[in-house]
N, C-alpha and C positions, 0 to 999 in steps of 0.2 A: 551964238552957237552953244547950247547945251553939252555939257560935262559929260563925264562916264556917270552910269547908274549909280548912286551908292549901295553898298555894299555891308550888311551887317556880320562880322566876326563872330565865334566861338564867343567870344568873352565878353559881347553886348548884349547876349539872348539869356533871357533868365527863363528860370522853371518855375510856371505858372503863367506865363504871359499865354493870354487867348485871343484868338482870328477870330472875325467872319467875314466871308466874301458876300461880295454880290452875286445875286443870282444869273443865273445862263439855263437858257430854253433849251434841251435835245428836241430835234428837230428829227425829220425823218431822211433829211440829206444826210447828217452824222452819219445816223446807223447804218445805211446806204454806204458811204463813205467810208464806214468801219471794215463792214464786212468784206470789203474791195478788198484794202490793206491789209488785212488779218487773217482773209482768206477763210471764217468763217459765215457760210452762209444758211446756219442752221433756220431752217422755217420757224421759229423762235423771232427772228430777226427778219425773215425775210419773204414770209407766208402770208398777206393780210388776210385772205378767207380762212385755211385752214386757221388762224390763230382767232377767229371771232370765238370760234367755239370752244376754244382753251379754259383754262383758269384765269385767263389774266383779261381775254376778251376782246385783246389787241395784240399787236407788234410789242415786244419790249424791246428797250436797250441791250448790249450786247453788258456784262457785268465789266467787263475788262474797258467797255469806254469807259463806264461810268468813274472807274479807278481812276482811267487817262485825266477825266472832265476834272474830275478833282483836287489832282495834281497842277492843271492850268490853274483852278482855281484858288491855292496855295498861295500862287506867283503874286494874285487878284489881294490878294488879303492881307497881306504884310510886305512890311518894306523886303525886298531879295535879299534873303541868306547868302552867305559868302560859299554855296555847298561847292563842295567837290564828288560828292557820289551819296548814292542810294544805296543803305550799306544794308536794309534787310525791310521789312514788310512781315505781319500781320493783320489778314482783311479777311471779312465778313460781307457778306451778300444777305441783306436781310432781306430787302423786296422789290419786287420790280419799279425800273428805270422807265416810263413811258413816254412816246411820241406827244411833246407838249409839255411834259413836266419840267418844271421850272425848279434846278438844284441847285445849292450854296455848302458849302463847308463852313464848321465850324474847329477850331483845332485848339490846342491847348499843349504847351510845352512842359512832357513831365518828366524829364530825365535829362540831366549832361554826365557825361564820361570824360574822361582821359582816354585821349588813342596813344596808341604803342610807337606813333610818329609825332615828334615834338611842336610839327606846324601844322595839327588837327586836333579835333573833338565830336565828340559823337552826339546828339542832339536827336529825341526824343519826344516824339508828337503824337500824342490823340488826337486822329482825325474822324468826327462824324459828316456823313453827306445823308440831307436835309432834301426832302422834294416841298411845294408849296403848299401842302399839309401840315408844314412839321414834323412828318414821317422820316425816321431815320431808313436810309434805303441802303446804307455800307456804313462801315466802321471799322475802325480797327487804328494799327499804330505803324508809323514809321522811323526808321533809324535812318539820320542825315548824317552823312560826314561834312562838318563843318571847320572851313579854313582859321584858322587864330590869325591873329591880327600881325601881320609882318611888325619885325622888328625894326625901330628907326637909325637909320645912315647913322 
């Protein structure tokens, strides 16, 4: 029987350490799927004639999966952070998400803090997302609240 996950603390994550995940296809079930849950169903997302004639030439992704997909994609790429919360965001929507495109993260830790509570840290990530191009398609940065390492008995 397999143990609990490990778990990496505040104070085993250094500043510079970089991710990359594996790739994950958006499918058209996703966005389908998105749009159900999120309750957007802008023709953007969910039009395939009127969008032939768009700029884009198809369906995109909705930008807020591509955040979501991203996030999975965090989990995919390094050992699990100890987080306790999502203390803020910073994101960029450079260019469309499409039906088939194949994205990955790549992230890079550029900050730790001190939190104002003795058994936290704050944790600092540049995250770019990557389509099968090598086109940057989002960007930006996250602030983790990350648990420190309990104290021993």
């Amino acid at each position: 029987m397999a143990g609990p996950a490990r778990r990496r603390y505040f104070e085993e994550i250094a500043v510079g350490e970089e991710y990359e995940s594996p790739g994950r296809t958006v499918t058209e079930t996703d966005i389908v799927i998105f749009a159900g849950l999120s309750g957007d169903y802008n023709v953007l997302h969910t039009d395939a004639e009127l969008m032939k004639s768009s700029i884009f030439g198809e369906r995109i992704a909705h930008g807020l999966l591509g955040l979501s997909i991203q996030a999975g994609l965090f989990t995919r790429a390094t050992p699990a952070y100890a987080t306790l919360a999502l203390a803020g965001l910073r994101w960029k929507f450079k260019g469309p998400i499409k039906i088939g495109d194949t994205i990955r993260l790549r992230a890079r830790v550029t900050g730790k803090q001190e939190a104002a509570k003795p058994d936290r840290g704050l944790v600092t990530l540049e995250r770019r997302v990557l389509n099968q191009r090598d086109e940057v398609v989002q960007e930006g940065e996250t602030d983790l609240v990350v648990e420190r390492r309990p104290a021993s008995p």
